[in-house]
N, C-alpha and C positions, 0 to 999 in steps of 0.2 A: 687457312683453317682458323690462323686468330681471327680473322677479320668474321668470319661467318659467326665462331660462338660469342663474341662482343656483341655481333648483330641479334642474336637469338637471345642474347642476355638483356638488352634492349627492350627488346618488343615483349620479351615476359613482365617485364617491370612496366611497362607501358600499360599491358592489357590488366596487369594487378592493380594499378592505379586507375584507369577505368573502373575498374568493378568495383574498387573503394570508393570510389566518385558515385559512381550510377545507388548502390546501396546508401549511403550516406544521404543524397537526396532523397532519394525513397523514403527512406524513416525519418525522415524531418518530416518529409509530408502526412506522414499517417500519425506525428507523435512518437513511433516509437524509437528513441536513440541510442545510436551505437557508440560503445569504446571499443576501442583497437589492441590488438596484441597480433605481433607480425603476421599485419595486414589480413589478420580474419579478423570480423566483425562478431561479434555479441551483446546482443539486446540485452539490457539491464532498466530495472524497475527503478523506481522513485522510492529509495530506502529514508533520505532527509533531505531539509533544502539548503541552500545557502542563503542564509539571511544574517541581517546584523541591529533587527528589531525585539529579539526574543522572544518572537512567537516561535510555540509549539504545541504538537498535536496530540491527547490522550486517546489511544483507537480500543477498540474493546470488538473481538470474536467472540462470536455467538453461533455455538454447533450443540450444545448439550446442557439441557435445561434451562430454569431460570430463578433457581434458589434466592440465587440474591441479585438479580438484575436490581429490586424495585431500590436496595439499601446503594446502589451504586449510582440512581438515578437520583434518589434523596440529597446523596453527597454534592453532585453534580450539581443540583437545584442551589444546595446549601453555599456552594462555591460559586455560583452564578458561573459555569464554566458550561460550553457546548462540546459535547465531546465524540468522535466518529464509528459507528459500531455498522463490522461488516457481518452477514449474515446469512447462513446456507439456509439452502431451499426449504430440506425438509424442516429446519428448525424456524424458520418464517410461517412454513404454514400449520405446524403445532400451535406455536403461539401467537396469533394475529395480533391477541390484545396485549401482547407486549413491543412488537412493533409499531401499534400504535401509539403507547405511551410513549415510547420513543422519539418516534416522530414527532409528537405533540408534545415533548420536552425541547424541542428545539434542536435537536439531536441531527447528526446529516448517516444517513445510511449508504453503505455497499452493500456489493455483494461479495459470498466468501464461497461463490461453486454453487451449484446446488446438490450433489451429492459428495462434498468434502473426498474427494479424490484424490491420487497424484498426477495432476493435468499437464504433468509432461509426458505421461505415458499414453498420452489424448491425440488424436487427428484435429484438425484443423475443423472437420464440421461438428466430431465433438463437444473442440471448445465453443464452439458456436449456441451450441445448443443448453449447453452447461450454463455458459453466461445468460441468455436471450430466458433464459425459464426460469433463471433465480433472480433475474431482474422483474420478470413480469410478477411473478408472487408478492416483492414487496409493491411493484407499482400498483397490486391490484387493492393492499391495504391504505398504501398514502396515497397515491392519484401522481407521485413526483417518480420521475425519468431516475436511472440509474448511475452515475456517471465513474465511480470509482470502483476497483475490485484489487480483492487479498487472493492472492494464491493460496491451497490449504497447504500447510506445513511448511510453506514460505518456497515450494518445489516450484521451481520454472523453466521453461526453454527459451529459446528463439521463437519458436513456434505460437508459443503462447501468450507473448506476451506481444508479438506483432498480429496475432488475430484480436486480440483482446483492444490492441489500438485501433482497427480498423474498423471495429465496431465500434470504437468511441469512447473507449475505458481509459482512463489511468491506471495503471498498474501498481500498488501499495503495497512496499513492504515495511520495516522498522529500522532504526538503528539502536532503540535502549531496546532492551527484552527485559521484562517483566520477570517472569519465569515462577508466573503465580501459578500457570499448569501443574509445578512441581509442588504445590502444596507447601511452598514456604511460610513463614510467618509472617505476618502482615507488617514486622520492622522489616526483617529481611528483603519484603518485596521492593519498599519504598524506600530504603538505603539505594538497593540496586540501581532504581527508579533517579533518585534523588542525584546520586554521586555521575549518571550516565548520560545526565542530558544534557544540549549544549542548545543554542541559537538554530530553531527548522527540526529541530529532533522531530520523531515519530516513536509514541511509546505503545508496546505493545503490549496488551493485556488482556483479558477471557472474562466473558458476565457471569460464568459462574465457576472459577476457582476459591478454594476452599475459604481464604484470607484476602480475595480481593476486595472486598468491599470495605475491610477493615482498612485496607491500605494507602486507598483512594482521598482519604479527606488528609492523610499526610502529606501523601505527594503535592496534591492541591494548594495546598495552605503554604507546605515550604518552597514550592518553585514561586508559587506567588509571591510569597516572601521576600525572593533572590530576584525579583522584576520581572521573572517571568508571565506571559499571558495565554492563555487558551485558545486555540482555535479550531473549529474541524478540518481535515487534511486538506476540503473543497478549496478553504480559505489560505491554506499553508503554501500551498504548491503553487507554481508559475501553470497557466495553461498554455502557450504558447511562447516562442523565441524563448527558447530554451536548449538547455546542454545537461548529460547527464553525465557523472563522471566515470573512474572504474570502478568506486566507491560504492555508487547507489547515488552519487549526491546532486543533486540536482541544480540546475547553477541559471541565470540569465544568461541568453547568447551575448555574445563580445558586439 
């Protein structure tokens, strides 16, 4: 009777290490990577990278207006800094000609949904449809491919973030928060900003929170300061032979 549940204890570890093998390849090949917690698997996003050049990435959501896009592209200009703004559908196709200043600042675009949903409450052809139509609205202003996507509210599954690979996305979340949404004071936001970045950071910010534009030539000027340098996330993140951690952090494979 030992010998049989030894054997039965066996072959369960056996066939859970298969399935961790067979998934594990699976999402290397689609991009999307897993960390482990007793041996179930969960897809997690690209929140920062591992680097030890201090580059990092200023991202900026675009769902609700454009008050003060132009004062944040200004700063941007002013700092010679390129910097990554993702973008829902419908707020793409209200303002084209802000997408396209965008894009013609040198600026690298996502997308952010096209109807700023919670796309974990999404199917699979859903997602499908969500991504593939907020990608085509910006490609129809700049003529450039899609390549990167923000979750709205930062909400994801397994589901979504392995459709999202398979179409070819990178999946984009943060690790400093901004938390300009909340209407802080443009010190408040860049303290926040200032004190939470490190080497691959990903900051997240809104084109039109109240004080963000105020905030922007802070941050700028004092990360620069500290040797920091600017890049869009395109430029930030590893595309390949890569590991992600349970962090979010994105690492070179071994």
């Amino acid at each position: 009777m030992i010998k049989v549940f030894r054997l039965k204890t066996i072959l369960a570890c056996m066939a859970a290490l298969l399935t961790v093998t067979a998934l594990s390849v699976s999402t290397r090949f689609t991009g999307a990577y897993s960390v482990y917690y007793n041996m179930t698997p969960r897809l997690v996003p690209i929140y920062s990278v591992e680097r030890d050049d201090k580059l990092v990435s200023i991202t900026f959501d675009c769902a609700w207006g454009t008050d003060y896009t132009d004062k944040i592209l200004q700063a941007l200009k002013t700092s010679g800094v390129r910097a990554t703004f993702f973008m829902v559908e419908f707020w793409t196709e209200k303002y084209p000609e802000f997408v396209k200043k965008i894009d013609e600042a040198g600026c690298e675009i996502g997308t952010h949904s096209a109807t700023h949903s919670y796309m974990s409450k999404q199917n699979s052809e859903e997602i499908k449809l969500e991504l593939n139509s907020s990608s085509e609205a910006i490609k129809n202003v700049t003529g450039k491919d899609v390549e990167l996507f923000r979750a709205p509210y930062g909400d994801y599954d397994d589901e979504l973030i392995r459709t999202a690979s398979e179409l070819g996305y990178y999946t984009i979340q943060w690790d400093v928060d901004s938390l300009d949404w909340k209407d802080l004071s443009a010190t408040d936001i860049a303290m926040r900003v200032i004190n939470g970045v490190k080497s691959g950071s990903i900051i997240l910010m809104h084109n039109n929170g109240l004080h963000t534009a105020e905030a922007v030539p802070i941050i700028l000027e004092t990360l620069k300061n500290k040797g920091y340098t600017f890049v869009p996330v395109g430029e930030l993140i590893y595309r390949e032979n890569f590991t992600i951690d349970g962090t979010g952090r994105q690492r070179p494979a071994a």
